[in-house]
Each structure stands twice: as structure tokens, then as C-alpha cells.
C-alpha positions as MATLAB code, in Angstrom:
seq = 'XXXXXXXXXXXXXXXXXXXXXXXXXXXXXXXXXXXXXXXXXXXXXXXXXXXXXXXXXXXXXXXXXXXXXXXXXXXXXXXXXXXXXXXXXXXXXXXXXXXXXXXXXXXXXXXXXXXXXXXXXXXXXXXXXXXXXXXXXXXXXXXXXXXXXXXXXXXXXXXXXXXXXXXXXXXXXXXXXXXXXXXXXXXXXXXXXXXXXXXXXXXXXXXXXXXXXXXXXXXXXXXXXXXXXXXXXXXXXXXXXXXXXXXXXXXXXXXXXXXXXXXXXXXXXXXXXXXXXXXXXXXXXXXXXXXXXXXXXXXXXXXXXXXXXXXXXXXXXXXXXXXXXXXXXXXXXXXXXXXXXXXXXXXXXXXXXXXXXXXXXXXXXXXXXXXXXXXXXXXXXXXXXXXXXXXXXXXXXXXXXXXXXXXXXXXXXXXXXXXXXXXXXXXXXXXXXXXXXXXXXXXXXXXXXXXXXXXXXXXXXXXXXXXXXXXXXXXXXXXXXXXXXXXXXXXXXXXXXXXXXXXXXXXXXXXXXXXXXXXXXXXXXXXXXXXXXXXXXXXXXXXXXXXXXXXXXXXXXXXXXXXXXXXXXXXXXXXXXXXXXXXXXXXXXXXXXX';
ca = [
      10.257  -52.482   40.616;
       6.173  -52.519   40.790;
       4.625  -53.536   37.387;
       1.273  -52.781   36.005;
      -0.257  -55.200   32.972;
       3.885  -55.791   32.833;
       5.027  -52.373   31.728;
       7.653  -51.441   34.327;
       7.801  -48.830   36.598;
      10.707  -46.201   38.174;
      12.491  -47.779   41.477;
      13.268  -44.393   43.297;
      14.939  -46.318   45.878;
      18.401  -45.352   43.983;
      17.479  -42.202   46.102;
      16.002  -43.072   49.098;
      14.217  -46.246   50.240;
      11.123  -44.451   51.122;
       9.439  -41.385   52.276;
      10.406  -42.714   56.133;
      14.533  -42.912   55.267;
      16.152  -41.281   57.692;
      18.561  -40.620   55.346;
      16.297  -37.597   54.217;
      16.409  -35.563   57.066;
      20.037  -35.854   57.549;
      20.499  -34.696   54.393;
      17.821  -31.663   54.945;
      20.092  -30.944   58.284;
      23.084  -30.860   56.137;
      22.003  -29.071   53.544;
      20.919  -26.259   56.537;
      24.248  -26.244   57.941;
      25.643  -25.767   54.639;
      23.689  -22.846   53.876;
      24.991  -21.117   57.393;
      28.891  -22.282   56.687;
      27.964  -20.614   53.674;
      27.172  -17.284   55.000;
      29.620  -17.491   57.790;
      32.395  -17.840   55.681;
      31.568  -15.680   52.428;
      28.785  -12.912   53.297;
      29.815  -10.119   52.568;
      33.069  -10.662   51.818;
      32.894  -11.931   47.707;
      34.252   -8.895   47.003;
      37.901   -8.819   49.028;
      38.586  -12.655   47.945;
      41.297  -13.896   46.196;
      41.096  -15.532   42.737;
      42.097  -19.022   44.729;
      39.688  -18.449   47.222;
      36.702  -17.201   45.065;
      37.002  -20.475   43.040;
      36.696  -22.539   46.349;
      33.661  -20.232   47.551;
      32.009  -21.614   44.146;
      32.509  -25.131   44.621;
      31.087  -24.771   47.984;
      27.981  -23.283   46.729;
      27.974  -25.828   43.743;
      28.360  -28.669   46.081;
      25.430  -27.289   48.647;
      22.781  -27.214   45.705;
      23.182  -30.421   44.329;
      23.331  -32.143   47.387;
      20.837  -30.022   48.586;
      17.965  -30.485   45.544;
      17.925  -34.348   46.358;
      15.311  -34.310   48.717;
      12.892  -31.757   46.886;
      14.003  -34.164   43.841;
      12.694  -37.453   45.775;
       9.273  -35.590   46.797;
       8.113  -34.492   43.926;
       8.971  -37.975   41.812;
       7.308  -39.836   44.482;
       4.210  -37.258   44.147;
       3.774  -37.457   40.526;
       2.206  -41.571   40.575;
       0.437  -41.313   43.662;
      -1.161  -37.778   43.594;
      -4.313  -39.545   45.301;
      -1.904  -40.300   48.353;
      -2.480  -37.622   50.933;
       0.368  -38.471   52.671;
       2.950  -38.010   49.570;
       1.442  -34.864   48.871;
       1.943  -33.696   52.530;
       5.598  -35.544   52.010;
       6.393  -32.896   49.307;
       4.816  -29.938   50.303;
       6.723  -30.180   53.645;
       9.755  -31.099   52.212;
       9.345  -27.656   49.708;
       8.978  -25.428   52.763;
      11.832  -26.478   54.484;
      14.390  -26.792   52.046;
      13.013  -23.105   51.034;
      13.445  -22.100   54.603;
      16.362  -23.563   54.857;
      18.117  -22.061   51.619;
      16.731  -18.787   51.282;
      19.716  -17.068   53.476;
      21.926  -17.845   50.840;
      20.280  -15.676   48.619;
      23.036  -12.870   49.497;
      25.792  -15.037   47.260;
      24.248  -14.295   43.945;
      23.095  -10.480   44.530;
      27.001  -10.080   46.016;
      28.336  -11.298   42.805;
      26.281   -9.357   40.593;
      27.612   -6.276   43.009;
      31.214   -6.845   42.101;
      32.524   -4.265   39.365;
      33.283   -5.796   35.894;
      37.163   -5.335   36.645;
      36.620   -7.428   39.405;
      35.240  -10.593   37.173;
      37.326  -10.277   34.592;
      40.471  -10.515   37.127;
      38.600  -13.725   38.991;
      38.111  -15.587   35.755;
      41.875  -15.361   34.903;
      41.862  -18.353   37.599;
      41.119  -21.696   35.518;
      39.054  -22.953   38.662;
      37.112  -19.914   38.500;
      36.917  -19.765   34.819;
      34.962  -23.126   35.162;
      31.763  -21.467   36.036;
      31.737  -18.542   33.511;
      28.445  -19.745   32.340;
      26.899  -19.333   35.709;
      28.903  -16.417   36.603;
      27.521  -14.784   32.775;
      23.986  -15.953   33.755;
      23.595  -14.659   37.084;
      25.191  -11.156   35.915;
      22.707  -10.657   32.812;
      19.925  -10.150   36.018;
      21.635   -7.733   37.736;
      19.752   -4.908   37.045;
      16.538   -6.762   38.329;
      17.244   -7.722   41.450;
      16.294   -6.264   44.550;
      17.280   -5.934   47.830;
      18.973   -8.797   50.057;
      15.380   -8.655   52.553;
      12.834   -8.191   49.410;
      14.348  -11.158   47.507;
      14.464  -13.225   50.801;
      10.042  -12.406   50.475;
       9.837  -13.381   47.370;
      11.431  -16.947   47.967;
       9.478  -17.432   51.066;
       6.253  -16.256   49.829;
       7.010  -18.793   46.599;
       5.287  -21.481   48.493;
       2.196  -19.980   49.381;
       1.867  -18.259   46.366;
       2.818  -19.263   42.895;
       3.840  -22.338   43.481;
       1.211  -23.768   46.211;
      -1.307  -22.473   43.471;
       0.692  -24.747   40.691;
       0.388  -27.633   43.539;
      -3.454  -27.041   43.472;
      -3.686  -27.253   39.782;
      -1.555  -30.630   39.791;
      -3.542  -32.125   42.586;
      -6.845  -30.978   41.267;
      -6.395  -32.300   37.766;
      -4.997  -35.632   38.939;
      -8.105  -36.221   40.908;
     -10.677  -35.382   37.952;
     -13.007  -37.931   36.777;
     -14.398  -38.345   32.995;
     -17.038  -40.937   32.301;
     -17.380  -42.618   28.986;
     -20.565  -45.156   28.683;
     -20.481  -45.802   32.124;
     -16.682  -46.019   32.574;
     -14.510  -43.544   34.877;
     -11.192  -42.322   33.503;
      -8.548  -40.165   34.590;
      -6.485  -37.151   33.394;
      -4.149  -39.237   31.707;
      -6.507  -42.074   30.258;
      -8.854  -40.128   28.775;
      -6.924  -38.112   26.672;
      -5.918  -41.396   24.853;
      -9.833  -42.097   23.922;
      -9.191  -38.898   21.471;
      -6.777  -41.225   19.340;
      -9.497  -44.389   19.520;
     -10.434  -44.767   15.249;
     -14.178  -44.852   16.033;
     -15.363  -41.303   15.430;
     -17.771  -41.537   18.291;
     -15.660  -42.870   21.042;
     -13.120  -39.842   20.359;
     -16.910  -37.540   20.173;
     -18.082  -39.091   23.814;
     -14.344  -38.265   25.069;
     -14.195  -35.423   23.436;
     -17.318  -33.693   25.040;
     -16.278  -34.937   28.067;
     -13.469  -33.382   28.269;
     -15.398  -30.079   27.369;
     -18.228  -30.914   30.101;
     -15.597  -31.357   33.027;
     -13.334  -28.100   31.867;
     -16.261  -26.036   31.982;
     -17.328  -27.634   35.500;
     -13.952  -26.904   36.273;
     -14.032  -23.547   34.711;
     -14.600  -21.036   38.001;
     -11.787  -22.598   39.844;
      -9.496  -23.189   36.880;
      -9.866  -19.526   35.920;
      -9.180  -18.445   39.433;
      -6.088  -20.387   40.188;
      -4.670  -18.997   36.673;
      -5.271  -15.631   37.242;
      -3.730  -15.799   40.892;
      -0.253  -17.424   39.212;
      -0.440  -14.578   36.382;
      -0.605  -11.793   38.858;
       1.917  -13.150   41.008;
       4.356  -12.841   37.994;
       3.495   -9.917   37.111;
       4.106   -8.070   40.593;
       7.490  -10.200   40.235;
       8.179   -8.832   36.891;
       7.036   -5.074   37.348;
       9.044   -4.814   40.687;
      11.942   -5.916   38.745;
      11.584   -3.712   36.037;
      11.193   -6.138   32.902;
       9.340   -4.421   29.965;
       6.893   -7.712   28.891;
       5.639  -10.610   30.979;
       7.885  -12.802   28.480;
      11.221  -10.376   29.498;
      12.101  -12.275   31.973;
      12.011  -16.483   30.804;
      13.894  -14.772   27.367;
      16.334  -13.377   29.559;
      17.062  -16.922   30.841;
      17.733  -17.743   27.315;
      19.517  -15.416   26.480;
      17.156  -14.919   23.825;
      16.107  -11.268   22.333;
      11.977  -10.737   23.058;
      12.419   -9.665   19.150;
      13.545  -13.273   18.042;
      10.972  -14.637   20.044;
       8.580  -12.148   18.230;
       9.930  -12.784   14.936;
       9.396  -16.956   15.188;
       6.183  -16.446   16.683;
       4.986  -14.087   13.806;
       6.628  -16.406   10.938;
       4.987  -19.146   12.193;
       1.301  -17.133   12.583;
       2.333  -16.346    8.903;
       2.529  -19.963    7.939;
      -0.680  -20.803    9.867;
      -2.716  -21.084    6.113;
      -0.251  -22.950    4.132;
       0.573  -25.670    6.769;
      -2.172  -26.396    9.511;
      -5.108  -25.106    7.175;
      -3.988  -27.190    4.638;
      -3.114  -30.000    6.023;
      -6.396  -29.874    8.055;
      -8.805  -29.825    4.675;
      -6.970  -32.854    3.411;
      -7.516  -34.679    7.103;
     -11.265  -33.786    6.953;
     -11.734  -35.357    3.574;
      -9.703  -37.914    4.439;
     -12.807  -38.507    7.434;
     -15.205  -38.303    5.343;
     -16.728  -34.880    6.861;
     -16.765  -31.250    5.738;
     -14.841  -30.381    8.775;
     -13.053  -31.612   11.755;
     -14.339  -31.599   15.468;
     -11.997  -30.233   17.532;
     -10.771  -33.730   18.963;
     -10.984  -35.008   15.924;
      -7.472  -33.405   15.015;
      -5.261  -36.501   16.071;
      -7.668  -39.255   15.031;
      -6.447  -42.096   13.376;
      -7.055  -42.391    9.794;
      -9.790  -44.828    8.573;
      -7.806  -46.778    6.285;
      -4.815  -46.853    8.382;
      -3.805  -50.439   10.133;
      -4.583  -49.011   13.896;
      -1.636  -50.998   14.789;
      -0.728  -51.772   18.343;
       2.556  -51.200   19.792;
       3.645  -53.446   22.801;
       5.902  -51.759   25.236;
       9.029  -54.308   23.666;
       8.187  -53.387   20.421;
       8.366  -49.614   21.230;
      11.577  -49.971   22.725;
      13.212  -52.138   20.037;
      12.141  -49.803   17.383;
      13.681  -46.379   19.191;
      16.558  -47.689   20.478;
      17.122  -48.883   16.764;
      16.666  -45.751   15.490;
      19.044  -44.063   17.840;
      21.382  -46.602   17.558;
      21.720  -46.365   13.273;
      21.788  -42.766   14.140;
      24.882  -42.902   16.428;
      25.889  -46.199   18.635;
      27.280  -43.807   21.175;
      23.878  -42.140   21.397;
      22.425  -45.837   22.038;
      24.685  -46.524   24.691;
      23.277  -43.672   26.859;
      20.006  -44.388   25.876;
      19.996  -48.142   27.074;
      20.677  -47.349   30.396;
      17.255  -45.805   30.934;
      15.833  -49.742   30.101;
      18.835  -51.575   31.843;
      17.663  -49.948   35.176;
      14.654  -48.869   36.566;
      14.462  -45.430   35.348;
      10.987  -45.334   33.668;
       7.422  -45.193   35.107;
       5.348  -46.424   32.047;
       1.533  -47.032   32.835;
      -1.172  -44.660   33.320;
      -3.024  -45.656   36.749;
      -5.192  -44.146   38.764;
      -3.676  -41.198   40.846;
      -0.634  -40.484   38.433;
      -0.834  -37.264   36.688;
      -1.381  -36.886   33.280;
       1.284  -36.637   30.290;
       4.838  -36.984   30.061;
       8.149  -35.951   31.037;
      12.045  -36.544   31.782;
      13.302  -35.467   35.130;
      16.703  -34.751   35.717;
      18.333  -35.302   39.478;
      21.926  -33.202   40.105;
      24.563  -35.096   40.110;
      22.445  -38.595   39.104;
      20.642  -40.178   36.185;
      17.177  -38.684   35.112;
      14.184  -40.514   35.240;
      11.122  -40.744   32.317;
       7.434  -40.369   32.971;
       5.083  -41.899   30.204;
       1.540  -43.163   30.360;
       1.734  -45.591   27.667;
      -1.023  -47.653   26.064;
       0.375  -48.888   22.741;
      -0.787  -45.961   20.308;
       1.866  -44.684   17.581;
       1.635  -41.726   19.263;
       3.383  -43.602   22.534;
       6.258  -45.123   20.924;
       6.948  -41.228   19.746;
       6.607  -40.120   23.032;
       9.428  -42.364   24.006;
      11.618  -41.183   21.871;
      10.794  -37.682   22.822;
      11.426  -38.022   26.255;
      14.192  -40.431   26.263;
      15.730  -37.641   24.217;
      15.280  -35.688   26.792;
      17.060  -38.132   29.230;
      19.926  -38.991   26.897;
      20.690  -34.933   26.769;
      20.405  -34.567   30.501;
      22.754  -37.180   30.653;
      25.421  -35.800   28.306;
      25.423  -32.760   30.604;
      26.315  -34.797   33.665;
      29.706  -33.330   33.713;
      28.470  -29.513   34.286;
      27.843  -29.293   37.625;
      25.112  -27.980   39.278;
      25.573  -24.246   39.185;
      26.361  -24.481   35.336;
      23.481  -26.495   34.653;
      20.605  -24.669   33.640;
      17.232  -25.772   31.827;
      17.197  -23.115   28.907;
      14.149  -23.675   27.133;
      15.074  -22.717   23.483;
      17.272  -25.660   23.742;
      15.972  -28.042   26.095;
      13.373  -29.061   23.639;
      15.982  -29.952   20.608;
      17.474  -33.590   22.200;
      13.678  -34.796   22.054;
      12.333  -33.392   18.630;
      15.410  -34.911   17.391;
      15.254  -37.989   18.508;
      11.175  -38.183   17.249;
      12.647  -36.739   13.842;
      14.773  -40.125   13.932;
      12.395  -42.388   15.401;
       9.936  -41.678   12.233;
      12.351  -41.664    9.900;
      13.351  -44.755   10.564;
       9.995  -46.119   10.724;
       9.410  -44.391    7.403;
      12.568  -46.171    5.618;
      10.552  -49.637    6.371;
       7.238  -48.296    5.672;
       6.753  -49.842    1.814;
       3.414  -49.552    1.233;
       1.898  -46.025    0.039;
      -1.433  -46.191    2.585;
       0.707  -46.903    5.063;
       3.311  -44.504    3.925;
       0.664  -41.325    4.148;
      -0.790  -42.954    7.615;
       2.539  -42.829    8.845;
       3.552  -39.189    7.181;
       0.112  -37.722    8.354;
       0.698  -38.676   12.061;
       3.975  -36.831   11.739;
       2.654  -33.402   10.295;
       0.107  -33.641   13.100;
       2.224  -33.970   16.058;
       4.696  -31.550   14.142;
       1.725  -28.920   13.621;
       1.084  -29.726   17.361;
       4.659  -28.763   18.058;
       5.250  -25.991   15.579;
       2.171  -24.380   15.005;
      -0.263  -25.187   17.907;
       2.195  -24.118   20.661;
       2.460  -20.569   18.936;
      -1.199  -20.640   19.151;
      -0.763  -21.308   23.035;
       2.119  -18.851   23.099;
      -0.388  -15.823   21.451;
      -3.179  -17.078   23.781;
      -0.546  -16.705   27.287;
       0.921  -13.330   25.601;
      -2.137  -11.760   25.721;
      -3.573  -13.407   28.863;
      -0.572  -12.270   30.812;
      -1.099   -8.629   29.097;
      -4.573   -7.917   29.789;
      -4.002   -9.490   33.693;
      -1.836   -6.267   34.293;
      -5.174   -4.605   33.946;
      -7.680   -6.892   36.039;
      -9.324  -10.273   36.832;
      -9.794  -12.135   33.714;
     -13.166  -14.003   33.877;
     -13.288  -17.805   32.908;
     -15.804  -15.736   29.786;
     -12.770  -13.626   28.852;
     -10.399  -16.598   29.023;
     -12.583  -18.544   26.762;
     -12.667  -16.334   24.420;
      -8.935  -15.067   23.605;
      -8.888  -19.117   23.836;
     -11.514  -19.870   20.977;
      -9.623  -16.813   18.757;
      -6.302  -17.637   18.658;
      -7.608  -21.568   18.006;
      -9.482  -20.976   15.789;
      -7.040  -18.700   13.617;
      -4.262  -21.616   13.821;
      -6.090  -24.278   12.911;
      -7.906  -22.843   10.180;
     -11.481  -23.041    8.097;
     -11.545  -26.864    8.501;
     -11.271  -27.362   12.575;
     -15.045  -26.913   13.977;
     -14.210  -25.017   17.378;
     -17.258  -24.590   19.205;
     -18.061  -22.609   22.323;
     -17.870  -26.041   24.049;
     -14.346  -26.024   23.303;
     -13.752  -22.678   25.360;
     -13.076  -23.895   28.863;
     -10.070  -26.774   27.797;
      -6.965  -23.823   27.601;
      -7.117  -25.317   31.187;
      -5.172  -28.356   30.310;
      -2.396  -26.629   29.226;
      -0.347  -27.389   31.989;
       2.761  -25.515   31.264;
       0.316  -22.292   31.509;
       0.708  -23.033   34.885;
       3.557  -24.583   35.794;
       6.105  -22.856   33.418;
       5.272  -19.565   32.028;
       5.868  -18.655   28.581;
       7.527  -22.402   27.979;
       4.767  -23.466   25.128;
       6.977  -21.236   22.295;
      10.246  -23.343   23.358;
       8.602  -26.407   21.451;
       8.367  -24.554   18.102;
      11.775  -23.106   18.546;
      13.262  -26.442   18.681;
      11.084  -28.258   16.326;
      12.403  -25.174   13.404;
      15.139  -25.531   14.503;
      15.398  -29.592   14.428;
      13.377  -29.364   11.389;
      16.625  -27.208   10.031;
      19.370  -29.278   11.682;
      17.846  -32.870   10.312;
      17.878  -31.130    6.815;
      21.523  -30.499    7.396;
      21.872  -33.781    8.139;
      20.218  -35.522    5.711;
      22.631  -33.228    3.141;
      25.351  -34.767    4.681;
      27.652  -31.735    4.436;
      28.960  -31.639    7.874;
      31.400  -34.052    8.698;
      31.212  -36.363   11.568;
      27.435  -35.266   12.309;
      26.286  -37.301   15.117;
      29.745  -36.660   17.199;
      28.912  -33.009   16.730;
      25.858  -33.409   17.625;
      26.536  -34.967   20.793;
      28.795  -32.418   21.532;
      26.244  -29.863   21.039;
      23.961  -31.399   23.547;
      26.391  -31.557   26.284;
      27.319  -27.870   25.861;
      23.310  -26.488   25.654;
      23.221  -25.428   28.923;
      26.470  -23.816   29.043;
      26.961  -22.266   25.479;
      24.667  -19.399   23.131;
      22.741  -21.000   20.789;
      24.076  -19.230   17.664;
      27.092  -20.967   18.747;
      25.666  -24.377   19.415;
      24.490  -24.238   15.896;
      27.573  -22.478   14.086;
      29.623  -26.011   13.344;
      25.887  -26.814   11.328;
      25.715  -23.986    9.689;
      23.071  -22.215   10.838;
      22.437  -18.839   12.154;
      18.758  -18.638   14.451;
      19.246  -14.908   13.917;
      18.488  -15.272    9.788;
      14.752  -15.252    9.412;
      15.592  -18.010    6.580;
      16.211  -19.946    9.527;
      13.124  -20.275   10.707;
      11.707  -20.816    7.380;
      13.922  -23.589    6.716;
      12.454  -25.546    9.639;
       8.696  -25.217    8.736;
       9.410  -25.539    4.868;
      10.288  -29.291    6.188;
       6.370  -29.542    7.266;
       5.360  -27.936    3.787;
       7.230  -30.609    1.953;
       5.677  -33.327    4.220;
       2.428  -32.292    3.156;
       3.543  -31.988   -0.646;
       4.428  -35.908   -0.379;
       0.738  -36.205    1.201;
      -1.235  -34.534   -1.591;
       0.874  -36.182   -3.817;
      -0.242  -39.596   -1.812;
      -3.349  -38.631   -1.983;
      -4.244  -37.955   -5.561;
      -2.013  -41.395   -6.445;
      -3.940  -43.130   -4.250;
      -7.588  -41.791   -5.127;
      -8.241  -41.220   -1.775;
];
């Protein structure tokens, strides 16, 4: 394991020793001869098989995808810290082609199944073996009146790597390679989003218009590389037939487009009474009449700018999820017990954060860490993530699916308990509203900021049906629906215009930005049920409803809480938790004669 200033980073050889393991292409070869047992033995012939012999035709497939994601898995981990290193890039770019190559003729086993008549299901599924993969089985069927023919399908998935995602390969690259200079000094993607928590007002201003001056450098080719991975979805999505650009990622949730509609609206609704407000008392709290745009996430002046070592960060989450539920610990402590986390921003690694599953292994955790509050958070976000990939384990691979809606709940969550806990042993009040301010900001981040994003895409997306956007137009549905969420107090000038291009899930994963205020209402509601301590044996249940998010509705997940996502209450349960957080801050406030 390589270290960096002695924060540790991910040892992939758990998967293969290196980008020259021969063990790589055997298992592309395998994975290839697989795929053609696969259609030898089972195209076009789902339909006459026996309960017994349907249930082994399953496994099979199960078995050939997670076997076969391994390499693709390797490629793109080993990308993500070196995306400087032509050679990696060419690694997983090559390995994405052939593994696409290689799997798209069994593309028949899924259109074949959604071909079989209803009768014909419900018979299989009498079979326990068979009954197993329901939840695949009920996923693949709700797209069966969207998919197309055997040969047109076969297009699409060859065409994915010269299209949407070679342009989402571009992007990556691209921004890993961007340089910012502050007084004299070069930073990267990663590093110089961090100068925007710095407590000196002009550091975060230099960083701050630097990030402006290189997105609207970057502005011609950003804009172009967006629009070409918006129109390629949208000649998906009207061949298939879905009604809205966001159709088809709710269909994957098995989410109506009206609930999606009706949490985006409540929380446009709530835009005045939580993010304006909260934004007027961060201004005064500044010392100016209003906020610069990165000004949002500064530090307060009177608060203790305290620096977190990597230890300390640890210590403190793994605390939190250990008073929380010793169970939960024990998964979590693997992540540290092994080399499963890349931790320091360098030069070359991309930008952000994230946790990675691997079928049929242990996830891995991407952080750039420097020591900010803000860091020790984003631990316990993502190693929520990790400890709910690792609860779900046991699916297997053609069950497991990464439904956004819930995907997002294990990591709010396990933030949620992360500041609580550092709230309980927060005893003095400056501290206290420090602390609580931090919170509402990353929560109005989550909540309110990403519906801001999601308005911004929904439109995008709309008007690309129609033409070219220009990087102008872009900027300016940008600048509107920025300016509407963050209120009377947040200075967004035309400078600001050009950075909707570091938004990377714009790219990457369509329609995703929505999933994060979904989860944070809905953690927001599930902590309060919690706290309440009406529901017996919480944290078990809890667990259990992590290992079954993949594989179970949501309204189901949440029933043994008692909650129901379809109540619009619901919703306004979860952001009345970020209204009373900013009750407890006025009330600071005027205590302390700030």
C-alpha cells in the first residue's frame, strides 16, 4: 500500500497484481466463452424450459456477469488515481471495448424473457431456485415495452463506447488534467475545490474566480461534449418510446415521474424558508450584505477552523457508527483493517468522492482528504456507502442493482450519525452553531441544491430535443435556477455561468442529482423516527433494510418505520428537520449577539 503525507491508499492487487496480470485476459477469454455457452445452450429456447432448467439458465447468466465485470472493475479503479497515465487510460478504454464486444451477444437472454407470456413467469417462479431472482426477473419485465429488436439493441451497446460513454471518458480525462493557479501555485480538480472552505475570504475569492476563469475557458468544449451525451439519450429514449428524458432512470426505480415531480416541487416550495433563510443569517454572520457564490461553504469567522488528522477522522466515525449499532461497526472496520481506501488528493486523481462496489468482493472508497470538517463527513458518507454495498453481498449479481432513490440513504445516514454524535460532545454554544451551520449547509447542498441541479438537467435535456444548446443558453438556465434556490442573499454573477460544468453526474449519470434529496428527506424522516424511539430494535431493522434496497420497493423498505414516500407529509417531514436546525441557529444567534 503506497502512502502520500501518510494517509493510505487502495491496494487493488486483491484483484489483480497489475495492469500486465495475465490473469486478466484469461478471465476476458472466459468471460467470451461464457457468453457463447450462453447462447449455445439457451437462445432461443427460454421459452420451452423447464422450471429446473430455467433456474440453472439464471445462475449461468448470474455467474457470467460477475465474473465477467472484474476486469472492467480493475480498469476503471486503476484509472481513477492516475488519469495523467496514458497508458491506464488506454488500459481501460481497451478493456471497455472488449468486454462490450465480447458480451453484447448475450443481449438476446433479457429481450427472450421479457417475450415469455405472464402465465409462463408465474409457473417458473413456483420453482424456489427460480423464485430467487424475482427481483431481476420483475426488473427486467417493467422494460419490456421499450425494447427493441435483438440487432438494434446489439447497436446500441456497441455504439455505447464511441458515443455516450467515450464522451463521459473525455469529460473525466479532461477535467482531471485542468490546471487552476492561485498566487503562483498550480492546483488540480480536486485541490482546488478545497481552497473554497480556506476561512480567509480572499483565498476562497482567488479560488473562487478561478474556478469561474477556467470553466469559461473550458466553456466551448464543455458545452459540446454535454450536448453530444444529451442527444445520445434522447435518440435512446425516443426510440424506446419513454414520454420524458427522466422516464427512463424512474423506471429503474421503480419510481412514478409524478413522485419525482412532487419532491422536486415541495422542495422548490421550501426554497425561501430554508436556503434563503439560512443564507441571510450566513451573510451577516460574514460580515457582508451578501454572499459570493463560493462563499456558501466558508467557514465561519468565529469558528475554531479545527484540523482533522486522518486518525482522528476515523476514530470519530467509526465511534459514531459503532454507538449507533456495533454490528454496523464491524462492517465498517474492515474498510480500515485492509487496504480498501485511496485517501489523498494528488496530482492526476480525479476530483471528489465515491464508494465502488466489485460483484462478488468488497467495495472500495475514493476520498481526497485534507483535514477539513467537511472530510471527516465525507467519510462517513461514503463509508456508508461501502457498509450498504456490503450488506448486499449476498444478492448476487443479477439481483443487485444500484437504484438511486435508495442508494443514497446508507450514506446520509451515516453523516446524520456522524454529526450527531459530534454534536452530543459539542458543549460550547459558538461551537455548537459552527457545528449546526456546517450541517444545514451540506444538508441544503443535498436537499435543496441538487433540486436546483435536477430543474437545471430537466430543462436542459427538454430544450436538447429541439437543438444545440449554446454554452450562452447553458449559462443561463444555469444562473436561473441558482439563483432562485439560493435566494436574495447568494451574489451569482455572470462569472458564475460556465461552472454547471462541474457537475459531474450531468455527465456521467443522468438525472442522478434528485436521488440525493430523496434520500436526505427521506433520512431526515427516518432519523426522526429514530430519535422517537418508537420502533423497536431500530438499528437491526435498519440493517435489514439496507441489505434488501436493491431487491425490495421502497414503500416497503420503509413500512416497518412507518413511513409512506407516497404521503406528501413525507417529504415534509424530512425538510422540516432542516427548518428546525435553523430555528436552533437563530435562536444561537440572538443568545449569542452575534
Amino acid at each position: 500500500m503506497t502512502q502520500k503525507n501518510n494517509l493510505p491508499a487502495w491496494d487493488l492487487s486483491d484483484l489483480y497484481k497489475g495492469m500486465d496480470d495475465p490473469q486478466i485476459n484469461a478471465d476476458m477469454e472466459t468471460y467470451k466463452k461464457n457468453v457463447q455457452t450462453l447462447v449455445k445452450k439457451y437462445k432461443g429456447k427460454l421459452a420451452d424450459l423447464t422450471p429446473e432448467e430455467f433456474a440453472k439458465a439464471l445462475k449461468f447468466y448470474d455467474s457470467l456477469l460477475e465474473k465477467g465485470s472484474l476486469p472492467g472493475s480493475y480498469a476503471y479503479l486503476n484509472m481513477c488515481t492516475q488519469m495523467k497515465n496514458k497508458e491506464a487510460m488506454a488500459f481501460y478504454q481497451n478493456i471497455s471495448e472488449k468486454m462490450t464486444d465480447y458480451g453484447k451477444a448475450a443481449i438476446f437472454f433479457e429481450l427472450e424473457l421479457n417475450r415469455l407470456p405472464d402465465a409462463k413467469i408465474k409457473e417458473l417462479l413456483k420453482n424456489k431456485e427460480v423464485a430467487r431472482f424475482k427481483p431481476f426477473i420483475d426488473r427486467t419485465r417493467r422494460y419490456k415495452k421499450y425494447d427493441l429488436s435483438e440487432a438494434v439493441e446489439e447497436v446500441f451497446v456497441e455504439k455505447s463506447v464511441t458515443s455516450s460513454e467515450a464522451w463521459v471518458r473525455f469529460y473525466e480525462e479532461t477535467s482531471s488534467r485542468l490546471e487552476y493557479i492561485v498566487d503562483g501555485k498550480v492546483y488540480n480538480d480536486a485541490e482546488i475545490t478545497k481552497l473554497l472552505l480556506d476561512k480567509d475570504a480572499s483565498v476562497r475569492e482567488k479560488a473562487g474566480r478561478e474556478i469561474c476563469r477556467v470553466s469559461k475557458e473550458n466553456a466551448p468544449f464543455m458545452s459540446f461534449v454535454y450536448n453530444m451525451i444529451v442527444k445520445d439519450k434522447s435518440i435512446s429514449d425516443i426510440k424506446r418510446g419513454y414520454k420524458t428524458p427522466v422516464s427512463e432512470p424512474n423506471l429503474g426505480e421503480n419510481v412514478k415521474d409524478q413522485t419525482v415531480e412532487a419532491l422536486a416541487q415541495s422542495v422548490r416550495d421550501s426554497y425561501a424558508k430554508l436556503s434563503h433563510r439560512f443564507y441571510k443569517l450566513k451573510a451577516k454572520w460574514l460580515g457582508i450584505e451578501k454572499l459570493k457564490y463560493w462563499d456558501r461553504n466558508a467557514p465561519l469567522p468565529f469558528g475554531n477552523d479545527k484540523h482533522y488528522t486522518w486518525d482522528e477522522s476515523v476514530k470519530i466515525v467509526l465511534d459514531a457508527y459503532k454507538e449507533f449499532s456495533p454490528k454496523l461497526y464491524d462492517i465498517a472496520k474492515n474498510f480500515f483493517d485492509n487496504a480498501w481506501v485511496d485517501v489523498p488528493p494528488r496530482d492526476g486523481k480525479r476530483g471528489g468522492a465515491f464508494a465502488a462496489p466489485v460483484s462478488g468482493r468488497h467495495p472500495y472508497l475514493f476520498l481526497n482528504f485534507v483535514g477539513k470538517q467537511n472530510d471527516v463527513l465525507t467519510l462517513a458518507h461514503e463509508l456508508g456507502h461501502g457498509c450498504h454495498m456490503m450488506t448486499r453481498l449476498n444478492n448476487g449479481e443479477l439481483n443487485e442493482c444500484s437504484r438511486m432513490t435508495t442508494e443514497e440513504v446508507a450514506s446520509v445516514f451515516g453523516e446524520m450519525m456522524t454529526f450527531q454524535s459530534l454534536l452530543r460532545q459539542t458543549t460550547d454554544d459558538k461551537d455548537k452553531l459552527c457545528l449546526i451551520a456546517g450541517k444545514v449547509g451540506d444538508m441544503i447542498n443535498t436537499a435543496i441544491r441538487q433540486i436546483a441541479f435536477h430543474f437545471f438537467e430537466s430543462r436542459v435535456h427538454e430544450e436538447r430535443r429541439q437543438g444545440e444548446l449554446s454554452e450562452d443558453r447553458l449559462g443561463e438556465i444555469w444562473l436561473e435556477e441558482m439563483r432562485a434556490a439560493q435566494g436574495p442573499y447568494v451574489e451569482m454573477g455572470d462569472e458564475n455561468a460556465q461552472i454547471w460544468s462541474q457537475v459531474g453526474h450531468f455527465f456521467f449519470r443522468p438525472f442522478y442529482v434528485y436521488c440525493y434529496s430523496f434520500a436526505d428527506c427521506l433520512v431526515n424522516s427516518l432519523y426522526q423516527v429514530y430519535q422517537e424511539g418508537s420502533v423497536k430494535d431500530f438499528p437491526d431493522k435498519y440493517l435489514d433494510m439496507l441489505s434488501k434496497t436493491a431487491i425490495t420497493d421502497y414503500d416497503k423498505l420503509l413500512k416497518p418505520f412507518g413511513l409512506n414516500p407516497d404521503e406528501p407529509e413525507f417529504w415534509n417531514k424530512g425538510l422540516s428537520l432542516i427548518s428546525s436546525y435553523i430555528d436552533e441557529l437563530e435562536r444561537l444567534d440572538k443568545k449569542l449577539g452575534l
